[in-house]
Structure formats: structure tokens, C-alpha cells
ZAMARGU-4260 file (C-alpha; in steps of 0.2 Angstrom, whole numbers, plus 5000, padded with zeros to 4 digits):
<rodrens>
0) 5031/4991/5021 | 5016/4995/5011 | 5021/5012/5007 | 5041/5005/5002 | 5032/4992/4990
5) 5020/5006/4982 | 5033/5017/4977 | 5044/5002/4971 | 5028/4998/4958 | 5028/5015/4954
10) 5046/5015/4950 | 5042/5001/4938 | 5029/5010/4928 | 5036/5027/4929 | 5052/5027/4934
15) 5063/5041/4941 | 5077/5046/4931 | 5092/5056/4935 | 5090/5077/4925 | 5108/5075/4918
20) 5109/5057/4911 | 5094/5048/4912 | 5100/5033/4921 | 5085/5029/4934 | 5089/5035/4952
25) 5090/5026/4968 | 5078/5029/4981 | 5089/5041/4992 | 5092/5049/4976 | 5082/5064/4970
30) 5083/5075/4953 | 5101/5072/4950 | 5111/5054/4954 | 5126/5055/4963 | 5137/5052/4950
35) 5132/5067/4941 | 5131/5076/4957 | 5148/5073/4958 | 5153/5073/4940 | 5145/5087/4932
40) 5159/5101/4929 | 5160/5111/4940 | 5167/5131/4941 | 5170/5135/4959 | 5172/5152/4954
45) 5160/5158/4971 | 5178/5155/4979 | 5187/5169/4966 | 5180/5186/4963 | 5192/5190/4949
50) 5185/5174/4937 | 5183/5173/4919 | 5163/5175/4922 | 5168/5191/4935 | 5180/5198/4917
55) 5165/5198/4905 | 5157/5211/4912 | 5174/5221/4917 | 5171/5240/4908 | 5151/5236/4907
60) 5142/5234/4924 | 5147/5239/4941 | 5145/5223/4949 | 5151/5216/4969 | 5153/5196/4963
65) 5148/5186/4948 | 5147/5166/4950 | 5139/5149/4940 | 5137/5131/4948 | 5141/5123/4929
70) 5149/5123/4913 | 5138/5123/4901 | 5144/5115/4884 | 5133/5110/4869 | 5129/5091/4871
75) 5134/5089/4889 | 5125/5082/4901 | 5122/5102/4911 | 5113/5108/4893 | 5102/5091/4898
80) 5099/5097/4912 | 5093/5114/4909 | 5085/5107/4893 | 5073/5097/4907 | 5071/5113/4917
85) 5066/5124/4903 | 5054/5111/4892 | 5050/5098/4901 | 5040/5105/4914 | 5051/5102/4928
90) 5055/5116/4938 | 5057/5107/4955 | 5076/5104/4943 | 5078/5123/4949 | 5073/5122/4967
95) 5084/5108/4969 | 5100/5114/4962 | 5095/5132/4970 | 5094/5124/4987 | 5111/5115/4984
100) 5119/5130/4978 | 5114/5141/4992 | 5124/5130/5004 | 5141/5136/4992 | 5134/5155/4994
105) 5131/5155/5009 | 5148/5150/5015 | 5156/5161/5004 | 5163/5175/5011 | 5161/5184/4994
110) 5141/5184/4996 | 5138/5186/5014 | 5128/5204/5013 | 5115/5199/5001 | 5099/5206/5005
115) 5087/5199/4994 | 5087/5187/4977 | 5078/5194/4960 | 5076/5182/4944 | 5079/5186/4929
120) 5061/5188/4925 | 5051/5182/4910 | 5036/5190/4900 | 5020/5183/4906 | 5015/5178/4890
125) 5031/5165/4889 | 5029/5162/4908 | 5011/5157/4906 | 5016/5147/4891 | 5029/5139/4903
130) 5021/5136/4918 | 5034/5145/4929 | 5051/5156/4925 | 5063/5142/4926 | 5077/5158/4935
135) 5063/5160/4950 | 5064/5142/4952 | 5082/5143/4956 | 5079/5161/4968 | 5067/5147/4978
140) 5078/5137/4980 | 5093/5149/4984 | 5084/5156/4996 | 5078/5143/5007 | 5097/5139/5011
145) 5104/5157/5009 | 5094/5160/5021 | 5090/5177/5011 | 5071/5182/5004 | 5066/5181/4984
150) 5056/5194/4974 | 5049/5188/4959 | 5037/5203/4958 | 5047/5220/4959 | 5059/5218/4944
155) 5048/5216/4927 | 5051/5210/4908 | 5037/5223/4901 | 5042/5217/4882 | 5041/5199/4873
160) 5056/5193/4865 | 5061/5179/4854 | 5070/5165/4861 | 5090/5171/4859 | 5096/5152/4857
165) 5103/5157/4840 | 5107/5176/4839 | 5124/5182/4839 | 5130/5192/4853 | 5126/5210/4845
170) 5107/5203/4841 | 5106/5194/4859 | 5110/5213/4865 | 5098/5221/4855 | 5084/5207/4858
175) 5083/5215/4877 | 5091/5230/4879 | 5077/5242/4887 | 5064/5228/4889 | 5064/5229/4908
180) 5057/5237/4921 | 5055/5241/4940 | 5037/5240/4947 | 5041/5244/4967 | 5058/5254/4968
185) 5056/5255/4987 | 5058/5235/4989 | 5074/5236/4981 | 5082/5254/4985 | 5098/5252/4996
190) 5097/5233/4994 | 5113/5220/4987 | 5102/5212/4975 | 5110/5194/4969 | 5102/5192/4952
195) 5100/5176/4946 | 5096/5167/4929 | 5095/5150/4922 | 5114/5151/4909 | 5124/5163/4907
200) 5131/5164/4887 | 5137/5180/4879 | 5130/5189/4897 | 5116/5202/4886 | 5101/5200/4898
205) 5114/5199/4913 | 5119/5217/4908 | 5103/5224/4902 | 5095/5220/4918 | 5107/5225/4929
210) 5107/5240/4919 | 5090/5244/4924 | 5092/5240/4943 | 5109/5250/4943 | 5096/5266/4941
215) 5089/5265/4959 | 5097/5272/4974 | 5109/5262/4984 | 5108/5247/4973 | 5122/5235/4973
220) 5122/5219/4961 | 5129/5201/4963 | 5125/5187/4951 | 5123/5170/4951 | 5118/5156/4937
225) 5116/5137/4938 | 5127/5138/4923 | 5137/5146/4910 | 5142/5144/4893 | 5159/5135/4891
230) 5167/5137/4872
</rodrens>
């Protein structure tokens, strides 16, 4: 009784708000309110290998399966919710949407021989800026219901770049291209790798990663995103 009147106080002076909207949350509620659970839009393309995300990187990458939980369009409510994730120190918006996402992998057939899960990673110097890299949030949370380990160590950004919110395609490509690395090829040599980031726009780091990991032996690459650009 104590503890249920606590946390209604609590709510009063800080209240829990949904990621997405803003409107507070009930207390069954946590991260996102179930209208936006339900309403935010959706790709589904983890049930179809051939979607428009898998067609971006046709002629580029070799890749097994390609999928993104949202559609990410300026001013709706997913750019809020990365925009929370990203800025505004909340990176349990990764873990949870990860964990929830992993149910849909998991029960795909298009994902069952996953070995391990690698974010996108970030320089340290933006990461220690940050807090945390907002892509190994989601890998967390991915794994706990894949069911499927996360390395956040073996795969390396070994060059700072600027923020590529506002290049064109060309200049996103040539903000990454060869700023990668591998720092313990024999945790990932003969391994389907799902690599994951935060938003998926024109696909540069996507491609200049995969790039890289494509090098090693045996390597086989799936992606996933908690969104992707919608124009």
C-alpha cells in the first residue's frame, strides 16, 4: 500500500511519459503507451526477405535478411522516439524496443541461424560524450529474447565522424567508408552476424560495415534497425 502511494507521488512530481507522444503512462505501462505500441507504423518486413529495405542493398552487399521495426518519417512520432533515445539520455528506449523486437526475430523463420548480434558501433569519444551507443542498446535488448549473445567489443569504429543528419547520400558514404575495424576476428569467423543500428536512411554505415565484416571467413550478415527512413 505504501509502496503503490510512493510511486503515485512520484508520478505527480516527475511523471512518466510515453517516448513517442509524451502523454503520461499508466502504471502497467512502461517506455511506450499502448496506443503507440499499437499505432506506431509498423514495416513487418521480418515476414518478407525480398522487401524494399532487403532492394537497397541488391548489387552492394551480400547479405541473408534485412528488416526494421519502424518507419521513420520527419516529425512523427518514431523520429521522437529515437530523438529520446539518442539525446535525452535514455537508453533503457533501446533495450525495450530490442527486447520487443526480438520476440518478432525470433519467430521468424528468416532469422532462426543467427549466431551472435554486433552494433553498429560508435567512436569512443562520441560514446563517452553519450553515455552509451544508442545501436548496443537495442543488441541488449535483442538479445535477451533472441535468445542469441551480443558483442559490442569485436567490431570497432577507429575514426571520428561528424553527425550525418544532413549529408547527402554520396557525402554520408564518404563520411564512413573505411572508418571501421575488427579487433578479434576469431569471435566472429564462421558466425551469421545480425548487425544492428538505431535508423536506417540512405543505408552508408549499413554498407560500409558490413563491408568490413564481409572480409573474414565464413561470415554471413543479417540486418536489423528499430527504424528506417520512410520518404
Amino acid at each position: 500500500m505504501f509502496k503503490s502511494l510512493l510511486e503515485d507521488f512520484l508520478n505527480l512530481v516527475y511523471p512518466r511519459t510515453c517516448a513517442a507522444c509524451g502523454n503520461t503512462l499508466f502504471r502497467h505501462e512502461e517506455v511506450l503507451c499502448t496506443h503507440c505500441i499499437i499505432h506506431l507504423p509498423k514495416t513487418f518486413y521480418h515476414k518478407d526477405k525480398e522487401n524494399p529495405l532487403f532492394m537497397l542493398f541488391w548489387g552492394k552487399i551480400q547479405i541473408e535478411m534485412i528488416s526494421s521495426l519502424y518507419f521513420y518519417n520527419k516529425g512523427n512520432k518514431v523520429q521522437a522516439l529515437i530523438h529520446q533515445l539518442k539525446y535525452k539520455n535514455r537508453p533503457d528506449i533501446g533495450v525495450f524496443i530490442g527486447k520487443r523486437y526480438g520476440v518478432s526475430l525470433k519467430n521468424s523463420k528468416l532469422f532462426y541461424d543467427v549466431d551472435v548480434i554486433i552494433p553498429v558501433p560508435l567512436h569512443q569519444k562520441k560514446q563517452e560524450i553519450r553515455g552509451y551507443n544508442q545501436a548496443e542498446m537495442f543488441a541488449r535488448g535483442l538479445s535477451k529474447t533472441m535468445g542469441i549473445p551480443y558483442d559490442a567489443t569485436s567490431f570497432i569504429r577507429k575514426v571520428h565522424t561528424e553527425t550525418q543528419t544532413k549529408k547527402t547520400k554520396l557525402e554520408r558514404w564518404e563520411n564512413v567508408k573505411d572508418k571501421f575495424a575488427i579487433e578479434h576476428i576469431e569471435n566472429i569467423e564462421d558466425k551469421h552476424i545480425l548487425l544492428v543500428d538505431d535508423v536506417i536512411t540512405t543505408g552508408s554505415t549499413i554498407e560500409a560495415c558490413a563491408q568490413v565484416l564481409l572480409r573474414v571467413a565464413g561470415v554471413k550478415i543479417s540486418i536489423a534497425s528499430i527504424a528506417v527512413a520512410h520518404y
